[in-house]
C-alpha positions as CSV (number, residue, x, y, z in Angstrom):
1,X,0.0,0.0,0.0
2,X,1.3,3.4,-0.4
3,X,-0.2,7.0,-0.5
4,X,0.8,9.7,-3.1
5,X,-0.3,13.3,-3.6
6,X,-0.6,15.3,-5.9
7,X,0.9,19.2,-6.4
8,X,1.1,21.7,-9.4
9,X,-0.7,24.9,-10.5
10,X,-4.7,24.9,-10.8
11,X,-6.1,24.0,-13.8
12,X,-3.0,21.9,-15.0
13,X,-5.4,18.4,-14.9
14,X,-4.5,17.0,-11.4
15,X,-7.9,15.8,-10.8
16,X,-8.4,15.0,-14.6
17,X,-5.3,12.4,-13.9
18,X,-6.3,11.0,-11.0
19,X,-10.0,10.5,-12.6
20,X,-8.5,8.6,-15.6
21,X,-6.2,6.6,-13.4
22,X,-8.6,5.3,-11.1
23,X,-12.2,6.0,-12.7
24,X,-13.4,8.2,-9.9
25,X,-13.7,11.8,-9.3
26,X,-11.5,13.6,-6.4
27,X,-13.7,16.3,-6.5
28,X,-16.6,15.5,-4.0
29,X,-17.8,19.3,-3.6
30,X,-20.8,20.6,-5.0
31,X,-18.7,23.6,-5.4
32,X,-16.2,22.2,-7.4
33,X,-18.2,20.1,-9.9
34,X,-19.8,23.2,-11.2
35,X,-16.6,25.8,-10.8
36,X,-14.4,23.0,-12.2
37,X,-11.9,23.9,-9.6
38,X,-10.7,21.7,-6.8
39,X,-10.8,23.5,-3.9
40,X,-10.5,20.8,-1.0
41,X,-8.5,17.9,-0.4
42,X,-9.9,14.9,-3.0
43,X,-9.5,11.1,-2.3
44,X,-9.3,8.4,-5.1
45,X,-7.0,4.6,-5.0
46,X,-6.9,2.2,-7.9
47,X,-4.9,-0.9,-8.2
48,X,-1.2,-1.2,-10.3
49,X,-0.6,-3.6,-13.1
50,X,1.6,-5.3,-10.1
51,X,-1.1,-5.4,-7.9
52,X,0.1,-3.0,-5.4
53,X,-2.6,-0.6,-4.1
54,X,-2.1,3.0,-4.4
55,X,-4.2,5.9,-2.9
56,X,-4.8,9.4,-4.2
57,X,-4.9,12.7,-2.2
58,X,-5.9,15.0,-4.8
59,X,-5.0,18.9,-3.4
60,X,-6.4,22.2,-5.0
61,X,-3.8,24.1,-7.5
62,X,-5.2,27.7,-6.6
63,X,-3.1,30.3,-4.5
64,X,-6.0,30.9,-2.5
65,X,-6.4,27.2,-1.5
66,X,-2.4,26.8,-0.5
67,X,-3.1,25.5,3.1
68,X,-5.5,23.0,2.2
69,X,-2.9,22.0,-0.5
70,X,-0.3,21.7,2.4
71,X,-2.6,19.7,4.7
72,X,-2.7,17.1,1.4
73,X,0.8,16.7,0.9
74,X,2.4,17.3,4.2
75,X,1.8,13.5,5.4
76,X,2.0,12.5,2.4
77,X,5.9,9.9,1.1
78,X,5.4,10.6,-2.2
79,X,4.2,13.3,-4.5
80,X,2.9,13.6,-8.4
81,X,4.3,16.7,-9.3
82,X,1.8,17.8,-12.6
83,X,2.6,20.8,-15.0
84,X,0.2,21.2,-18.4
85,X,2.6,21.4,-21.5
86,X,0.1,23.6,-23.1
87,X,0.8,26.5,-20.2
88,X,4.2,25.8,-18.4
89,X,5.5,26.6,-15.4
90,X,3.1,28.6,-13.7
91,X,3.0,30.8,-10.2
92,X,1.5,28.1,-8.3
93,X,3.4,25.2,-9.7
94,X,6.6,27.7,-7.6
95,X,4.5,27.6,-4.9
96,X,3.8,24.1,-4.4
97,X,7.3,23.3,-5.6
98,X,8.5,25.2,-2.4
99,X,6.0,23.6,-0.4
100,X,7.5,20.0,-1.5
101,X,11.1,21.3,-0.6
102,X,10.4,22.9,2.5
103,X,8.7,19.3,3.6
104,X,11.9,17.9,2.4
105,X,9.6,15.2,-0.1
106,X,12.2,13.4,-2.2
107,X,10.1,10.8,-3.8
108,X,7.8,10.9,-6.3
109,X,7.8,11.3,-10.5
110,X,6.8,14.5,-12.6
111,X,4.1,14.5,-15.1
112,X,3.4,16.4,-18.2
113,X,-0.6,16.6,-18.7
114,X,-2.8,17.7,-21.7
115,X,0.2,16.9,-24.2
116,X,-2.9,16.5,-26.7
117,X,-3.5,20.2,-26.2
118,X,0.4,21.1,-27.1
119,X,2.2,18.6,-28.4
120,X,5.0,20.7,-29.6
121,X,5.8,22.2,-26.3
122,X,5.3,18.9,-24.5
123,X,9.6,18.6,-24.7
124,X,10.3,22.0,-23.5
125,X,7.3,22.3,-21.1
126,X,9.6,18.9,-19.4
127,X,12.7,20.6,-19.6
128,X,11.9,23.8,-17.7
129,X,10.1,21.5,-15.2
130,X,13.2,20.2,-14.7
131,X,15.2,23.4,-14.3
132,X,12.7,24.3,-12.0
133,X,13.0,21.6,-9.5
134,X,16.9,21.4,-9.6
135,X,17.8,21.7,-5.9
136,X,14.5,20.0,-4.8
137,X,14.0,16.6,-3.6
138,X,12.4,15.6,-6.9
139,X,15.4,17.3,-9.1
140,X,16.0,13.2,-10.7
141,X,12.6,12.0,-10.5
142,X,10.9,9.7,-13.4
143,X,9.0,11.6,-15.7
144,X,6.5,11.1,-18.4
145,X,4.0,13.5,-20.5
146,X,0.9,12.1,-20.9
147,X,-2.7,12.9,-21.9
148,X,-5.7,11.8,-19.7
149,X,-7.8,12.7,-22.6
150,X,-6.4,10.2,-25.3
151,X,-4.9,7.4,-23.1
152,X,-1.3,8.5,-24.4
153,X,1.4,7.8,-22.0
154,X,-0.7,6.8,-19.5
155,X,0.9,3.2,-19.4
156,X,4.3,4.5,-18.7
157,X,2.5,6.6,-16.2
158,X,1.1,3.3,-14.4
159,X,4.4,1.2,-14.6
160,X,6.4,4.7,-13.1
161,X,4.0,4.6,-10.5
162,X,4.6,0.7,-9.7
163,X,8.4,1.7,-10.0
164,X,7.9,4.4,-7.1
165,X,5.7,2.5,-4.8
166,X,8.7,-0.5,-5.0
167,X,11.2,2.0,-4.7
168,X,9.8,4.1,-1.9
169,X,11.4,4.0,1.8
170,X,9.5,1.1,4.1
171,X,7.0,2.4,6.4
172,X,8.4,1.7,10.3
173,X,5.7,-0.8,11.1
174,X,6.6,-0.6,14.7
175,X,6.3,2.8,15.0
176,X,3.8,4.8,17.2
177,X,0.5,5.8,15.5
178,X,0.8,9.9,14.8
179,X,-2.5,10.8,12.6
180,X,-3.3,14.3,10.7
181,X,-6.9,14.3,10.7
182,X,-8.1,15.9,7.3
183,X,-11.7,14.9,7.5
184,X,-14.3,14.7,10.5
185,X,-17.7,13.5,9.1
186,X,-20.7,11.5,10.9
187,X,-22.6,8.4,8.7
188,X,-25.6,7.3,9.9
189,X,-25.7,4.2,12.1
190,X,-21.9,4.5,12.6
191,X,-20.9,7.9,14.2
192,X,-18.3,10.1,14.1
193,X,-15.8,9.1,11.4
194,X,-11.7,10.9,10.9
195,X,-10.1,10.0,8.0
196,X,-6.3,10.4,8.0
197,X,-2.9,9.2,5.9
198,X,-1.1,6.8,8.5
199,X,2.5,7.2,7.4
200,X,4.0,4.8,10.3
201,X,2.6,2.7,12.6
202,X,0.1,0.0,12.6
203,X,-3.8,0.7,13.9
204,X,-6.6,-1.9,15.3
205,X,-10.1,-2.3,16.0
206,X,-10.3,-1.6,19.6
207,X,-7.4,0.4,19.9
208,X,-7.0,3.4,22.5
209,X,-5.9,6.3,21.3
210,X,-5.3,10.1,22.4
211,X,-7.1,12.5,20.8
212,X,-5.5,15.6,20.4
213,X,-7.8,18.4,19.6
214,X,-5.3,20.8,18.3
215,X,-8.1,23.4,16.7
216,X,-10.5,23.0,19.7
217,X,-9.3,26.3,21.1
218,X,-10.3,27.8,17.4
219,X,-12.7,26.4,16.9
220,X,-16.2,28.0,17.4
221,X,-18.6,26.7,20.2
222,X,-16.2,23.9,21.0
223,X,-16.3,23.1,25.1
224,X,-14.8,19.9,24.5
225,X,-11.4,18.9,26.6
226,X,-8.2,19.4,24.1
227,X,-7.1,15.8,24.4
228,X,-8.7,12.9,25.7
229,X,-8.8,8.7,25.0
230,X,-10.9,7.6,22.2
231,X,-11.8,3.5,21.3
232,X,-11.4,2.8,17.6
233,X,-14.7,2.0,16.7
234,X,-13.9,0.1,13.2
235,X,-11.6,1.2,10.5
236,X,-12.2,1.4,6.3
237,X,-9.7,1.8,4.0
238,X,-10.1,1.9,-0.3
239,X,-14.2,1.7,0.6
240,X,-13.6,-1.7,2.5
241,X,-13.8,-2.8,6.4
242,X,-10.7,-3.9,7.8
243,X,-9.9,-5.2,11.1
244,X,-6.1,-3.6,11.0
245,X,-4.3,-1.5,9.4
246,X,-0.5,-0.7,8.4
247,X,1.6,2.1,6.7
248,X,1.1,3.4,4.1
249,X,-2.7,3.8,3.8
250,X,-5.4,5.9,3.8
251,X,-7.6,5.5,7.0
252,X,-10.9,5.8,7.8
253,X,-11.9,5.8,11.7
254,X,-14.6,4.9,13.5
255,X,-14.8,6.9,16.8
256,X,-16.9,5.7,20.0
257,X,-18.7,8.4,21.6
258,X,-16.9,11.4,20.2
259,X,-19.0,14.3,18.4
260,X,-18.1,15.2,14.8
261,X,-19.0,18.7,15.3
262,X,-16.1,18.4,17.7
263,X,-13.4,17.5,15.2
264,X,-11.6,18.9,12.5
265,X,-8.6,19.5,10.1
266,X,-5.4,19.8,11.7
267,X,-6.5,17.5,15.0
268,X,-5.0,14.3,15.7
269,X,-4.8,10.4,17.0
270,X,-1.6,9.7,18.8
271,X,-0.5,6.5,20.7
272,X,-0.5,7.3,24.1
273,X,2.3,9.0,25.8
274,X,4.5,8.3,22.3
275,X,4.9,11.9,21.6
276,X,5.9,15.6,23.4
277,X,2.9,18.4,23.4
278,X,5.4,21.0,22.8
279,X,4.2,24.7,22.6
280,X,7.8,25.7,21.9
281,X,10.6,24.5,19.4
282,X,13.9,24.9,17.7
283,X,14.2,24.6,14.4
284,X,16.9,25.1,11.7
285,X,15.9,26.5,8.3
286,X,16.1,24.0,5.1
287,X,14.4,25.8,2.2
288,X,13.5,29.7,1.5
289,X,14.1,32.8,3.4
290,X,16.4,33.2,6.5
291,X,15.6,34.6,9.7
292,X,17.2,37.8,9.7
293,X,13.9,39.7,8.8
294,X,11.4,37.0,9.4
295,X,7.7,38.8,10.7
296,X,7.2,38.6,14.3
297,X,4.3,35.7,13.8
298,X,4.3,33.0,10.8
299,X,2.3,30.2,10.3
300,X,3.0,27.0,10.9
301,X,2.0,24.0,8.6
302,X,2.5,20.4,10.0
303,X,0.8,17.4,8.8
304,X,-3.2,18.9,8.1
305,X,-2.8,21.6,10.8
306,X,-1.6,25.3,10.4
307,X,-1.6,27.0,13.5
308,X,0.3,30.7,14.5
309,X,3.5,30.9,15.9
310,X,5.8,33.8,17.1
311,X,8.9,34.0,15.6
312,X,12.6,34.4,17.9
313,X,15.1,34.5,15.4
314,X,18.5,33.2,16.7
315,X,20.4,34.1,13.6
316,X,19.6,33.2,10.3
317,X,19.7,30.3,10.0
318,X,18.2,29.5,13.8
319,X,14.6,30.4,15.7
320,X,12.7,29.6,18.3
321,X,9.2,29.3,17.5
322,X,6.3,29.8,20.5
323,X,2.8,28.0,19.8
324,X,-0.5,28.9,21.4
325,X,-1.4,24.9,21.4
326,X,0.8,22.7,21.7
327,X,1.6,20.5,19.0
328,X,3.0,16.3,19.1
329,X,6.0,16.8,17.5
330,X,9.5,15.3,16.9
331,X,13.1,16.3,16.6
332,X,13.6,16.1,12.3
333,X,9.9,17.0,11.7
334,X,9.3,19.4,8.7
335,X,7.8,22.1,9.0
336,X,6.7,24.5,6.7
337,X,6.1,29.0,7.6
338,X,4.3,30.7,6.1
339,X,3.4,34.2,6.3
340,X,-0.3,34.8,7.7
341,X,-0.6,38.0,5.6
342,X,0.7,36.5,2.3
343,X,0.1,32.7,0.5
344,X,4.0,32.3,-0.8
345,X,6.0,30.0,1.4
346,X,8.7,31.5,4.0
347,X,10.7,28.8,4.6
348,X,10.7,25.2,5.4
349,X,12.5,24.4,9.0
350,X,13.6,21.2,10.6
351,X,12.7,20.6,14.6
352,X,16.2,20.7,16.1
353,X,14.6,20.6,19.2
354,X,11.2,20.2,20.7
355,X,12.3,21.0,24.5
356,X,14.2,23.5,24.3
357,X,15.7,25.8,27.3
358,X,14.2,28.8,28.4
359,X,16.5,31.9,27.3
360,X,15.9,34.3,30.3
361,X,19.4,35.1,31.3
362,X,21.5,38.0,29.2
363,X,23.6,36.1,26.3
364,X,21.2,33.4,26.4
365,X,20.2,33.5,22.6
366,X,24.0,33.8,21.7
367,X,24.7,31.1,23.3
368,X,21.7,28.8,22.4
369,X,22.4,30.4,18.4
370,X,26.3,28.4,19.0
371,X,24.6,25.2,20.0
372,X,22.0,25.2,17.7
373,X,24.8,25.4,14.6
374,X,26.3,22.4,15.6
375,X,23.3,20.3,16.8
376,X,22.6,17.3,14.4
377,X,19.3,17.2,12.4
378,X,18.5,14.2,14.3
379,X,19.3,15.0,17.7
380,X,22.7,14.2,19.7
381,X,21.9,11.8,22.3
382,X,25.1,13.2,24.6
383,X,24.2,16.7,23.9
384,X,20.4,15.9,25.4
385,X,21.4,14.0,28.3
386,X,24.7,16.5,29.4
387,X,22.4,19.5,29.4
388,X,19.9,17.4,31.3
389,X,22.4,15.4,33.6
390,X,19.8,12.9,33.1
391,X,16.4,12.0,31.5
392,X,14.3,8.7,31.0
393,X,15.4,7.0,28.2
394,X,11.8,6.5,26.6
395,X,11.7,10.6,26.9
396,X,14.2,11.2,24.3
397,X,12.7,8.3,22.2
398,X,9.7,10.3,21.9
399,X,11.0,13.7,21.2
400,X,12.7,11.6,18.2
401,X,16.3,11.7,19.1
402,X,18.1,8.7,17.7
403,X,19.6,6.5,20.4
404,X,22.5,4.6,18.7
405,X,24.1,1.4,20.2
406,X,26.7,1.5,21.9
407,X,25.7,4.5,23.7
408,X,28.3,7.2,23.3
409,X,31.2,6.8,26.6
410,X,30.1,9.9,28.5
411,X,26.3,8.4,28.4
412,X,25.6,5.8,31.0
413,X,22.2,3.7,31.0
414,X,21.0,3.2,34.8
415,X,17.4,2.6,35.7
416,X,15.5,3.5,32.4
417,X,17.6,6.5,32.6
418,X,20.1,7.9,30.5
419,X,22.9,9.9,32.7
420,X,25.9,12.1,31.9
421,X,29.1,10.7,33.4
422,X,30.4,13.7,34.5
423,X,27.0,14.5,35.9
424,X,26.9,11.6,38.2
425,X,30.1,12.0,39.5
426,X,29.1,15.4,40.7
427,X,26.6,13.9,41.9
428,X,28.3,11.0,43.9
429,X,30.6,13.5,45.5
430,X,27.8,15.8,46.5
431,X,25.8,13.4,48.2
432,X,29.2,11.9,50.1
433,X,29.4,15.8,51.3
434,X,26.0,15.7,52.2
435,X,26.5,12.8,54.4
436,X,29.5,13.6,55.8
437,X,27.5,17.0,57.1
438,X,24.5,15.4,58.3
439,X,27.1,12.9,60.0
440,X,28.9,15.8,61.6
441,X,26.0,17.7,63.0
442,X,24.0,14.5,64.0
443,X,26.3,11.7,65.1
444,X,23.4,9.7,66.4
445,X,21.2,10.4,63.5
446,X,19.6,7.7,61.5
447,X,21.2,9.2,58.1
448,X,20.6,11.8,55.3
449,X,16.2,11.2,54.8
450,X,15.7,10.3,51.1
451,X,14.1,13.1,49.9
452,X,16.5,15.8,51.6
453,X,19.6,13.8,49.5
454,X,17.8,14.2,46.3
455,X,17.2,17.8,46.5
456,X,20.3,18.4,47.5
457,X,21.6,17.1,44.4
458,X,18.9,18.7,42.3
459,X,18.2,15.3,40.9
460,X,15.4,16.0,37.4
461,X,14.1,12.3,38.8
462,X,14.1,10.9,43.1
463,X,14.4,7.2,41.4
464,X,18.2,8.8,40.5
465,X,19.2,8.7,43.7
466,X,19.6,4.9,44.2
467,X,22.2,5.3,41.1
468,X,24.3,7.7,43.0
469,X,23.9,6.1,46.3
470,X,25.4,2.8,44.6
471,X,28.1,5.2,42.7
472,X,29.0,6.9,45.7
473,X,29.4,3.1,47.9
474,X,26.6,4.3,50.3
475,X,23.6,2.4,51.6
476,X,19.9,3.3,51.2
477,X,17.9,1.9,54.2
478,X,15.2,3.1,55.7
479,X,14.5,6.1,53.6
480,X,18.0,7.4,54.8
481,X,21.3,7.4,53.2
482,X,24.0,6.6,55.3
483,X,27.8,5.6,55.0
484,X,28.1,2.2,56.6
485,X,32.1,2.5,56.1
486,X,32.2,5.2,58.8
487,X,34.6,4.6,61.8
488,X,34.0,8.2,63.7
489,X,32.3,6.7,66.6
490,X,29.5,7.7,68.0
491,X,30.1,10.9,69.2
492,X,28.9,11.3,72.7
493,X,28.0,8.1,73.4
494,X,31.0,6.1,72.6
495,X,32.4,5.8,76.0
496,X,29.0,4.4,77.2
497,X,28.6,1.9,74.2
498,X,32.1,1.0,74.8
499,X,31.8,0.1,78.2
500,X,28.9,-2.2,77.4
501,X,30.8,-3.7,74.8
502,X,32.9,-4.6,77.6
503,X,30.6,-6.0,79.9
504,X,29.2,-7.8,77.5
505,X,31.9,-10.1,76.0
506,X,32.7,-10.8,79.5
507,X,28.9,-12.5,79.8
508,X,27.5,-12.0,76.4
509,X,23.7,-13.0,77.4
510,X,23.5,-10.7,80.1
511,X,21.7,-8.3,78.8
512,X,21.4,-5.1,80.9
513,X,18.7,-3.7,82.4
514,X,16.9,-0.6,81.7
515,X,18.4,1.0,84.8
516,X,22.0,0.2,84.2
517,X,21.1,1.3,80.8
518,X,20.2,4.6,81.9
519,X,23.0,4.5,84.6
520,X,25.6,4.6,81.2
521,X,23.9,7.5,79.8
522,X,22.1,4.8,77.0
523,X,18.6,6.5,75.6
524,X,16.6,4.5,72.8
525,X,17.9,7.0,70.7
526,X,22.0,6.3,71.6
527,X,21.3,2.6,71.3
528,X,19.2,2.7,68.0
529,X,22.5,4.6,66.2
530,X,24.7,2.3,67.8
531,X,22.4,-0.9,66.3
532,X,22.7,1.2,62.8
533,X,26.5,0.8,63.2
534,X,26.5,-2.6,63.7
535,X,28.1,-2.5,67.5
536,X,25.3,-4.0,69.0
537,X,21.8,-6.5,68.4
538,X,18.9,-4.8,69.5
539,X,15.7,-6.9,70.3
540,X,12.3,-6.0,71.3
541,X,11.8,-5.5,75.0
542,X,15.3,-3.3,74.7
543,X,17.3,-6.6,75.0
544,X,21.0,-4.9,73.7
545,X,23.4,-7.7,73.0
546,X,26.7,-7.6,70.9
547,X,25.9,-9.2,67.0
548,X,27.9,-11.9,67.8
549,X,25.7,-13.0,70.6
550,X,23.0,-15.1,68.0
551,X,26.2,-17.2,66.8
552,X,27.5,-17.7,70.2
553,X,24.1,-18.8,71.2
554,X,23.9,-21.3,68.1
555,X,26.9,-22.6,69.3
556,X,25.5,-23.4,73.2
557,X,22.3,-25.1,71.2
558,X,23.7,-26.8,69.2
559,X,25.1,-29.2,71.9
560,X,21.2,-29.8,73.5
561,X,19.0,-32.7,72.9
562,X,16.6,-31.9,69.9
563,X,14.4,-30.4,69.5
564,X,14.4,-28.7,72.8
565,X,12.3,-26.3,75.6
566,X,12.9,-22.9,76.4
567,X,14.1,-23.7,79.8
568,X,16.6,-26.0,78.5
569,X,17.8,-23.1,76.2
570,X,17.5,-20.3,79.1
571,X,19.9,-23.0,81.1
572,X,22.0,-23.6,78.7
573,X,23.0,-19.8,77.9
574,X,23.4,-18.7,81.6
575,X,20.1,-16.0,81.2
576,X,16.8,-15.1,81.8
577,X,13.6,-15.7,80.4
578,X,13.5,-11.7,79.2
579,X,16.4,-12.2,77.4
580,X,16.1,-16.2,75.6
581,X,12.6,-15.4,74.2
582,X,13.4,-12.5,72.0
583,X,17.0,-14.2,71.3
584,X,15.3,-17.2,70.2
585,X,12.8,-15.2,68.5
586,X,15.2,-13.7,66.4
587,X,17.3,-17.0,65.7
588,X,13.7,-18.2,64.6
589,X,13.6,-15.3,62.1
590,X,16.9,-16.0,60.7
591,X,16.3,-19.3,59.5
592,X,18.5,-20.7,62.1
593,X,15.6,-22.8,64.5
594,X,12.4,-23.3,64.3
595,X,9.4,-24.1,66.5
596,X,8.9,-28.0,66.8
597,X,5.3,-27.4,68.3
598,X,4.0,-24.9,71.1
599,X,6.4,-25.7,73.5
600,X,9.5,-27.0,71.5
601,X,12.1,-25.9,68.9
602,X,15.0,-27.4,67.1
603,X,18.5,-26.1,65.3
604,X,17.5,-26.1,61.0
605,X,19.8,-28.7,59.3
């Protein structure tokens, strides 16, 4: 399947082509039937002597009709590019040959129409057409002079079409779903209807999709949310039901619950979360005029939607462009200005960047001019993620920048994340600082909290600050970041912990009571920072032993009949009940015994 559209001056016999190529008229307006002048978008598909399926978009050739012109080819691959030998090159066929180059369309054929009506000039008509697209995508296309109105050369002109639908770049079948509506249209007994050209991307019955709104701000007595998730209802495509359909087609719809009236040109269906909503970008200009005295507001054409934008120029080869709805777009998207008080084309731009940074400081636009005229059409994936220190891998996939394999050396890949090197060993070195303070100020503190760490790194993400904790050989327990390699002591209450440390390999189940606790000077608090540093075991009941104390009492059980009572294992240790029944509690927890029946327990094997 493949779509192509046409382009050339009015009256040159676009839709007279495409009526004798597939038998059926493009022009579905009243209006145009009896003007004999296209003045929408017309629709038309016919089968190739190979059997390969080809739709028409059929766009109007007057100056006055140049946006709807550009909402037909701008999703369009491929584009018929018609001039009449009995007039020439004409103002229009300038026009849309701008249009094609500032889209950057570089496939397609040229075609010389109504060579009945001048057969003389059919030759030279061909050769100026070619002077005139020299520096355009379509500079080497096929060409072929035919007349609809006899049948001659309209052979060749099937068989160049087979060649360009064979030749023409494969569709990314994997790719998200990004559809210009063109049409919005209710039939009876099956609702609201879009109809679309899906360039990339595959779409099902049943699917959920966003729908982005994008003139519902415009658009008169619309209430209706800008985006929301829509069920594909069914889809048609070439006049038939289908349950599924690939790239390159033309689609038809079938909305759930979604008012017509609603809908329009220049609106879309997106795969959710697969793309930015971007009301300002960076572009680079491709075709046409610079810059340097560019009007303070163009418009923008992309896909079948033309919306205002105000102009920063940052240089002339550079600008920022500001949008008053935000628009799903990628870095290498073509785009097309326009001026809103004249029908010629500006320029054609490439999105360099679709989000850009704010430029509030003095020198900002000299220096974001520098960057942008070295930044790659397609995006640099170390230049994103070093301005960023970090961003979520899947981000940059949707603002289009290619991520090659291997990642470049300064780019590491940690938790879905993308992270500068040199980013995250600031960042290591600032939390071990951070640390180090709260360590300083708080001895007997339970660690830097989780959420204090991450702001003081000025982490874009919390989730980061595992990655540095792990960089910078910390632990993460808790909610608190803490250094277990520290040896300082604990401030204060080292003496006191020390002298129980004492006691306590001299009889190590004698666990002290709460008063000789208190007699050292030994709060919950004391003892919980000294459990943190691994000097002693606490158990419930404030039972404080040294960590050593659950081996040494494996040890003592070990050598008992099993499986065996807790008096037996209170006797065997030398203690009390207060301290065996939490100690054997926690052996029980470790893995190391386990309870026989209500009364008995025995050593695990």
């Amino acid at each position: 399947m493949q779509v192509i559209a046409t382009a050339g001056h009015v009256d040159h016999g676009k839709s007279t082509l495409i009526r004798a190529l597939t038998g059926t008229d493009p022009d579905r307006l009243a209006e145009e039937k009896s003007r004999g002048l296209t003045i929408d978008l017309g629709f038309a598909w016919t089968q190739l002597p190979s059997g390969a399926e080809v739709s028409f978009v059929d766009v109007p050739g007057h100056e006055r009709f140049l946006g709807n012109m550009l909402a037909g080819i701008g999703p369009a691959p491929i584009v018929c590019f018609v001039i009449a030998a009995d007039e020439g090159w004409k103002a229009q066929s300038t026009d849309h040959r701008d249009a094609i180059a500032a889209l950057g369309i570089d496939q397609g054929l040229l075609v010389v129409t109504r060579t009945d009506l001048a057969p003389a000039t059919t030759a030279a008509t061909l050769a100026e057409a070619r002077a005139e697209l020299a520096g355009t995508g379509l500079a080497g296309a096929p060409a072929v002079a035919v007349s609809a109105v006899t049948g001659e050369g309209m052979e060749e002109l099937r068989r160049l079409l087979d060649a360009a639908v064979a030749a023409a770049r494969p569709p990314v079948l994997a790719a998200p779903v990004r559809l210009w509506v063109d049409r919005a249209f209710t039939i009876s007994g099956a609702g609201t209807v879009v109809t679309g050209t899906l360039a990339a991307g595959r779409l099902r019955t049943g699917d959920r999709l966003d729908l982005h709104r994008l003139g519902a701000p415009h658009r008169a007595g619309t209430t209706t949310a800008p985006t929301e998730q829509v069920t594909v209802r069914g889809l048609q495509s070439r006049g038939g039901a289908v349950d599924e359909l690939g790239p390159v087609s033309r689609a038809a719809v079938n909305l759930r619950g979604i008012d017509a009236d609603s809908l329009g040109r220049g609106d879309l269906l997106l795969t959710p979360g697969a793309f930015p909503l971007t009301h300002r970008v960076d572009v680079r200009r491709m075709t046409g005029t610079g810059f340097e005295e560019a009007p303070a507001e163009l418009i923008i054409h992309a896909g079948t939607a033309a919306v205002p934008a105000r102009v920063r120029p940052l240089g002339a080869e550079h600008a920022r462009l500001t949008l008053p709805v935000p628009l799903p777009l990628q870095v290498g998207d073509r785009l097309v200005l326009r001026g809103s008080g004249t029908r010629a084309v500006h320029c054609g731009v490439a999105v360099l960047d679709v989000d850009p940074p704010q430029l509030v400081r003095r020198g900002d636009g000299t220096r974001r001019r520098h960057a942008l005229a070295v930044m790659p059409l397609h995006g640099d994936v170390a230049t994103e993620v070093s301005r960023r220190g970090a961003v979520r891998e899947q981000t940059l996939q949707s603002f289009g920048v290619q991520i090659p394999a291997p990642l470049p050396s300064s780019v590491l890949r940690r938790s879905g994340h993308l992270i500068d090197a040199e980013a995250l060993s600031t960042w290591t070195q600032q939390l071990l600082d951070a640390v180090a303070t709260d360590r300083a100020s708080d001895p007997l503190g339970a660690g830097l909290p989780r959420k204090a760490a991450a702001d003081a790194l000025g982490l874009p993400a919390l989730e980061l600050l595992d990655d540095v904790v792990a960089a910078a050989s910390l632990e993460l327990a808790d909610g608190r970041v803490r250094d277990p390699r520290r040896t300082d002591g604990l401030g204060t209450a080292e003496p006191a912990i020390a002298t129980l440390e004492n006691r306590l390999q001299q009889a190590p189940f004698a666990a002290p009571e709460a008063d000789d606790l208190a007699a050292l000077g030994l709060s919950p608090r004391e003892l919980a920072a000294a459990a943190r540093a691994g000097r002693v075991l606490r158990l419930p009941g404030e039972v404080i032993l040294l960590p050593t104390a659950a081996a040494l009492a494996m040890r003592e059980l070990a050598r008992l009949p099993q499986p065996f009572t807790l008096s037996q294992a209170r006797q065997a240790l030398g203690t009390t009940r207060r301290i065996a029944v939490p100690l054997l509690e926690h052996l029980d927890t470790r893995g190391w015994t386990r309870r026989v029946d209500g009364g008995h327990r025995e050593i695990r094997r």
